[in-house]
N, C-alpha and C positions, 0 to 999 in steps of 0.2 A: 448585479453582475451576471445574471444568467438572460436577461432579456438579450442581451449583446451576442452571448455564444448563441444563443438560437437565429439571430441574424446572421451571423457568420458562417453559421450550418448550412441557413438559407441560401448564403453567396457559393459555397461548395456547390451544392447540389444543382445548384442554374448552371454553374462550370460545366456540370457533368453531366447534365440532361438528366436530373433524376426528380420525381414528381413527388415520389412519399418518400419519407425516412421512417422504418419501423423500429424503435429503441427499447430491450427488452432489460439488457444489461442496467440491473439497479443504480451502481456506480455513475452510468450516462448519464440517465435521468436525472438522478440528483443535478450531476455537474449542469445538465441545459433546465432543468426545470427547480432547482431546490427540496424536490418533495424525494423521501426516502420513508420506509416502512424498515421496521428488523424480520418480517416474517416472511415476506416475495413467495422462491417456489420451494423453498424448506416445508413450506403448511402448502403445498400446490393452490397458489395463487398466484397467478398468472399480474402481471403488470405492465403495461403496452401505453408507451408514448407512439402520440401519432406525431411527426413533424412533415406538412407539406408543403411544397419550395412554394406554394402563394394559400393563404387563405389558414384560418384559423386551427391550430394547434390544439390535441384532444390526448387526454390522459384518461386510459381504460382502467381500474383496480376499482379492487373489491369493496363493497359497500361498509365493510364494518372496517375501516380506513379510511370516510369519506370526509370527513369532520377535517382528519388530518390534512387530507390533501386539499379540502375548503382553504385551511390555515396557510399550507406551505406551498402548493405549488405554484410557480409562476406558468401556468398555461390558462386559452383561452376557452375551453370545455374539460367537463369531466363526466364520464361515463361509467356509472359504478352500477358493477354486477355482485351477483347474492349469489350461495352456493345452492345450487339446485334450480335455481331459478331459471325455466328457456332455457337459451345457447348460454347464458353465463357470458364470462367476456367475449363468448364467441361473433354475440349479436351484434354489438359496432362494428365489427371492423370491414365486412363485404360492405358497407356506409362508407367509411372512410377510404375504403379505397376507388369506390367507382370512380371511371375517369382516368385512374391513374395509367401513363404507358408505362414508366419504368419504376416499379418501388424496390427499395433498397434497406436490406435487413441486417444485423450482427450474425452470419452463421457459426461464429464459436459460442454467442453468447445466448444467443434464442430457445428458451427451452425445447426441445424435442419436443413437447405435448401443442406449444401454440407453431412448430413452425410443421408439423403433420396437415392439422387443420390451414394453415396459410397455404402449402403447398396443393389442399383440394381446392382453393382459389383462385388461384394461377400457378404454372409451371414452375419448377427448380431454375430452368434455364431461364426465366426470364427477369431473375430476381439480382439484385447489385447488392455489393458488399460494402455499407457505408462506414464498417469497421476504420481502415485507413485514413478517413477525413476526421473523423474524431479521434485518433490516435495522435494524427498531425495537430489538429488543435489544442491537445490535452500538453502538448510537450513541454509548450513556454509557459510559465505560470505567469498569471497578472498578477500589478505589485497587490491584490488584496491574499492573491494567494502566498504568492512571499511571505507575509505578515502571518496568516494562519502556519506557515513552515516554519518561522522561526518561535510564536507560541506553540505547535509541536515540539519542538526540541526543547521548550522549558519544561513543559509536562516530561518528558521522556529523564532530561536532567535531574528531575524531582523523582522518577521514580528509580533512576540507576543508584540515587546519593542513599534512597533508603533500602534498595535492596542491600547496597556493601553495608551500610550499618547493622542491618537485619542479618546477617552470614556471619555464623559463629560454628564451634565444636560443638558437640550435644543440640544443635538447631534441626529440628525438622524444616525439611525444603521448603513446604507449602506455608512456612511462619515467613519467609520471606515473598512470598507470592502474596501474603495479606498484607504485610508493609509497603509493597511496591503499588499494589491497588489501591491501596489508601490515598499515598502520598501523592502518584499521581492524578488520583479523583480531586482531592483538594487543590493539588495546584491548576486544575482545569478550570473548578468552580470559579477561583478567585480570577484566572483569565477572562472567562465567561460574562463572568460580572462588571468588569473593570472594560473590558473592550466590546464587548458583543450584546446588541439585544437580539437576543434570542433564544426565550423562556424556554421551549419545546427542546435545542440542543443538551441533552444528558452530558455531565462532568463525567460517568464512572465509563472508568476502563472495564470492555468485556470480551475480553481473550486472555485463554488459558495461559498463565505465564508460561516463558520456554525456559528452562534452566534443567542443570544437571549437574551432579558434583561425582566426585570418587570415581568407582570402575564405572558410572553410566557418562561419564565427563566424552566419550564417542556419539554418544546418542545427539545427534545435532539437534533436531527438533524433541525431545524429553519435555514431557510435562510436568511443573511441581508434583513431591510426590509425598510419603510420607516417610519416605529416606531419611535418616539423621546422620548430618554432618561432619567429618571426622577434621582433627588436628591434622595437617599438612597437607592434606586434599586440596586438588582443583575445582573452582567453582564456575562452572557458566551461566553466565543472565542474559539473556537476549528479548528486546521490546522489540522486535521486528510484528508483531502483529499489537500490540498494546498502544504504543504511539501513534493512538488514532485520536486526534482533536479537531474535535469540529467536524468531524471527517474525515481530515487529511493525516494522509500517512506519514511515518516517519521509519528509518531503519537505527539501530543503536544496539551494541553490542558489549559485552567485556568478559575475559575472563580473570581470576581472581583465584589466591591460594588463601587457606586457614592457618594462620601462625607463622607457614612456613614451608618450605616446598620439599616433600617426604623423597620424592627423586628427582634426582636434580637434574636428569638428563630432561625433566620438562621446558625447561630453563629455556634450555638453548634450542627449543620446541618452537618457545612464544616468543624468541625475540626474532625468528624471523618470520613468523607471523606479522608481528610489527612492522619491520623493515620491508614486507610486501601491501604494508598498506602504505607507507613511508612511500615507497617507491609509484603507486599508482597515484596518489596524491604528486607529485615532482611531473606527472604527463597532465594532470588535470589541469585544462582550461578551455576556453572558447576557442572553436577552428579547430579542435583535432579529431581524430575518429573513435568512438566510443572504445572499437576495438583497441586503439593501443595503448589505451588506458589498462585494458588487459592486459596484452604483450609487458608492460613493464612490472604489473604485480607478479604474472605468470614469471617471468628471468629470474626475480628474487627467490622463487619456491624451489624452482628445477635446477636454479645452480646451486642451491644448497641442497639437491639432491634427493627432494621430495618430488611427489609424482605431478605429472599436470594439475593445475584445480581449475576447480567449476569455476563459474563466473564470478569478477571480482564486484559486483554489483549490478544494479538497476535501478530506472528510474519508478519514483513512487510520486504520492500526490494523492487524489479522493479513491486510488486504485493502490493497494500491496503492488500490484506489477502493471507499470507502465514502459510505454516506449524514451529510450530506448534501455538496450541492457550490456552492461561493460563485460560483453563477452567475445570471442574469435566469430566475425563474420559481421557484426552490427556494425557497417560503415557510415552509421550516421553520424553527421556531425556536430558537436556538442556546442551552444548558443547557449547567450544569457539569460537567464529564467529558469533552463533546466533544474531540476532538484534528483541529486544521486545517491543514493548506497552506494558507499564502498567500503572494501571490506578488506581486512590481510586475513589468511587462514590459512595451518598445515593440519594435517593430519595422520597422526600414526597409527599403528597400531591398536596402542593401550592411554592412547591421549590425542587429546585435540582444543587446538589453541586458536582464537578468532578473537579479532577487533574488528570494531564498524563503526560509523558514521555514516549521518547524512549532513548533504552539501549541498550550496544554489549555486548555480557559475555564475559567474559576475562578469561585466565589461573584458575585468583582466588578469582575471582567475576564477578563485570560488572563494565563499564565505561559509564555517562552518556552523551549523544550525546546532548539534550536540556536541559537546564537551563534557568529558570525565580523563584526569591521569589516565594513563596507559606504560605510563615507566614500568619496569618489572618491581623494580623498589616502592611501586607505588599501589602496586596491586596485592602484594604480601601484607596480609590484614595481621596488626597486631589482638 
């Protein structure tokens, strides 16, 4: 599947008169090439797909990753540089660009160290933004992507069913951060196995769970912690970074009380949290504009008299955050293939309630990728 995106990159760029594609953003490369590292420019090492609109494809990364990218990548050179060694990655790339009149780089995604050196090569102003044609590309998923979307929502499902079984009184938080890792590393493996050859893709989830229970149940992003869990407390779990299979992202959300809800004014918190995810769901489908997929979660929060909220989702895929996002202003419009977050959320105070899912649209709606209850009666853990 990736020989195809890199021709269609190819047909962009002849559109546009552009001669090089410079691709720094890890997430790209995967998507046009298959090859990915966990260490990029966290360890400062530089990794630079070269794509030009005629003539052989070159992949720049560091030599002690070269075995891997022998293995994974679908490109037709590889240029591996050593630390200390010469220009380092700097040495290909005046090669690969000569000739070029118009090369076109990621400027939100380009490390500031290679696009320093790129700019003593040629000018800022002469440089294109190939961000947009890969954003456009990434939007619709092919049915292999579908497929890896809906084995993400089983991992995701496997690890929501063990975090609520793992959520007790007397629990430390991070006892369910270990059950949730588990449960979703195994149901990856057994996906892995059963559908995919491809030995080098890791089963284990590696993102810090996100949850929060009692007075930190505000802290939206809260990492497990060594908290222990009270009788009547609100629990939040959130897989928005953990629901990563194969690569691709997923969003998944829930909140959850222990025994029993110690104030009740939560209650009537979370169900229109609900009813605002209710209600964006009722806008979702093909043909309408991402924003008023907002506009209808938005009406449900503000007529019950809570404040504006943030966006009611985005789209995801081999990226956390892809185009577009169900927020005021994103008038793109929603087609089949897309994959969504959505989300109901309020927030008070001394509490805050969210549900999420992710979604594909379809033909003539959408199809849901996760599933867990969401009834209030269903979330009160005995």
């Amino acid at each position: 599947m990736f020989e195809p995106r890199v021709q269609a990159l190819r047909g962009h760029m002849a559109q546009q008169g552009l001669d090089v594609a410079l691709i720094t953003d890890e997430d790209n490369i995967y998507y046009l090439t298959g090859y990915y590292d966990y260490l990029h420019m966290e360890f400062g090492r530089p990794t630079i797909l070269v794509i030009p609109r005629e003539g052989d494809s070159l992949l720049i990364t560091p030599v002690i990753d070269l075995n891997t990218a022998q293995a994974n990548a679908r490109v037709d050179k590889i240029a591996a540089w050593n630390d200390g060694a010469g220009q380092e990655w700097r040495a290909a790339l005046p090669g690969a660009l000569k000739g070029a009149g118009s090369v076109a780089i990621e400027p939100d995604q380009m490390p500031p160290l290679v696009r320093r050196y790129l700019e003593d090569l040629r000018p800022a102003e002469r440089m294109a933004n190939i961000t947009p044609i890969l954003e456009e590309m990434r939007m619709i998923k092919s049915p292999q992507e579908v497929q890896l979307a809906r084995h993400a929502g089983e991992v995701a499902n496997a690890m929501m069913a063990a975090g609520r079984a793992a959520i007790g009184a007397g629990v430390p938080e991070y006892e369910v951060a270990i059950a949730t890792s588990q449960a979703g590393t195994r149901r990856a493996a057994e996906l892995l196995q059963a559908h995919y050859d491809d030995a080098d893709m890791s089963p284990n989830t590696h993102f810090l769970q996100i949850m929060a229970s009692g007075e930190d149940i505000t802290k939206t992003h809260h990492r497990a912690s060594t908290r222990i869990m009270q009788h009547g407390e609100p629990v939040f779990l959130c897989f928005c970074g953990m629901t990563n299979f194969h690569r691709f992202k997923l969003v998944f959300d829930r909140t959850f009380w222990i025994g029993d809800i110690a104030d009740p004014s939560q209650a009537d918190v979370y169900q229109v949290a609900v009813d605002s995810q209710a209600a964006a769901l009722s806008a979702l489908r093909p043909g309408v504009t991402a924003e008023s997929v907002h506009a209808a979660y938005a009406e449900v929060i503000q007529g019950a008299g809570y404040d504006y909220p943030f966006r009611c989702g985005r789209a995801t895929g081999f990226s956390f955050l892809e185009k577009p996002q169900l927020v005021t202003g994103d008038q793109t419009i929603l087609q089949p293939g897309m994959v969504l977050a959505v989300d109901g959320s309020v927030t008070v105070e001394t509490f805050r309630a969210q549900v999420g899912d992710s979604f594909v649209i379809t033909d003539s709606g959408y199809e849901p990728l996760t599933d867990h209850p969401k009834a209030l009666d269903d979330v009160i853990l005995a």
